[in-house]
C-alpha positions, 0 to 999 in steps of 0.5 A: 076305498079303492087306493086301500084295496090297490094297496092290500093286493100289491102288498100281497103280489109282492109278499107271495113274490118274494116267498115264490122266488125263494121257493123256486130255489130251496136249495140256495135259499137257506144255509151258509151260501143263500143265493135267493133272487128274491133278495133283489125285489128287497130294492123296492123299499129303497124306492118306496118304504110302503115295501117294507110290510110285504118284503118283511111278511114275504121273507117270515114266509119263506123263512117258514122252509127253513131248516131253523124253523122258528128262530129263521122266522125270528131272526132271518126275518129281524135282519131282513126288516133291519136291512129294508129299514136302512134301504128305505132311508139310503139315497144312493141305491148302490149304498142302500143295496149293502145293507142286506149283506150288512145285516147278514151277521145276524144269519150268521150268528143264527147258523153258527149256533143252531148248527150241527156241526161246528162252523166258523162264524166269520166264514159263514157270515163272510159267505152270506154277505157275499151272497147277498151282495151278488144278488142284490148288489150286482145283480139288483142294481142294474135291474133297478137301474133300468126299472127307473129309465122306464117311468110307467113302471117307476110310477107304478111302483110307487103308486 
C-alpha cells in the first residue's frame, strides 16, 4: 500500500511541476517560440518510463492556458506523450533529448491552422524545435548529466 501511495504523491509532485514551471512563464509557454523550462523534467522518463503518466497530465494542464484551448489539450499534449514514449526507449540521453524537437511538427501543424493570421509552417515549426532543443537539449542535458553523478537523487528518481 505504501509504494502505491509513494507513487501517486510523486506522480502528482511532478504533474503540478510541470503545469508550475510552465505557468511561471505564460508568455513563452505557448506560441510560435515556446521556451518552456518545464520541457526539461520531460528528461525524467528517458530515466524511468513511470513519468511519462505525470509529464503527460502535467503537460494537458498547462495546455489548459492556451490560446488553442481544446485542440492544445488534444494535440500539444499527443506530441508531448509521443515524444516521452520515444525518450523512455532512447538509451543515449543526448539522442533521447531530440524527440521533443521532433515531434514538435504536430504544434506546428496546430499553429498554422488555427492561426489568425497567416504563418509559414516550416518557419514556425523550425522555431519550436529550436526551442525545444535549447531548453531540453542544451540546457536539460547537462542538468541531468549531474542528477545522474549524484546516486541519492538518481535513486530517488527512479525509486
Amino acid at each position: 500500500m505504501k509504494n502505491k501511495t509513494y507513487k501517486l504523491v510523486k506522480a502528482g509532485i511532478i504533474a503540478a511541476l510541470y503545469v508550475i514551471l510552465t505557468y511561471a512563464l505564460p508568455s513563452l509557454a505557448y506560441g510560435p517560440i515556446q521556451f518552456r523550462i518545464s520541457e526539461i523534467l520531460t528528461l525524467l522518463a528517458y530515466m524511468d518510463p513511470f513519468y511519462i503518466g505525470p509529464l503527460t497530465l502535467g503537460c494537458a494542464i498547462a495546455n489548459i492556458g492556451s490560446p488553442f484551448g481544446l485542440i492544445d489539450i488534444i494535440f500539444g499534449t499527443l506530441a508531448s506523450f509521443l515524444a516521452l514514449n520515444c525518450m523512455s526507449r532512447t538509451k543515449n540521453i543526448f539522442l533521447a533529448s531530440l524527440w521533443p524537437s521532433i515531434f514538435s511538427f504536430i504544434v506546428g501543424l496546430e499553429i498554422w491552422f488555427l492561426s489568425d493570421t497567416p504563418v509559414n509552417f516550416f518557419l514556425v515549426t523550425g522555431q519550436i524545435m529550436l526551442s525545444q532543443f535549447i531548453v531540453v537539449s542544451v540546457i536539460g542535458v547537462p542538468i541531468f548529466k549531474l542528477i545522474e553523478r549524484n546516486h541519492y537523487l538518481t535513486n530517488m528518481i527512479k525509486e
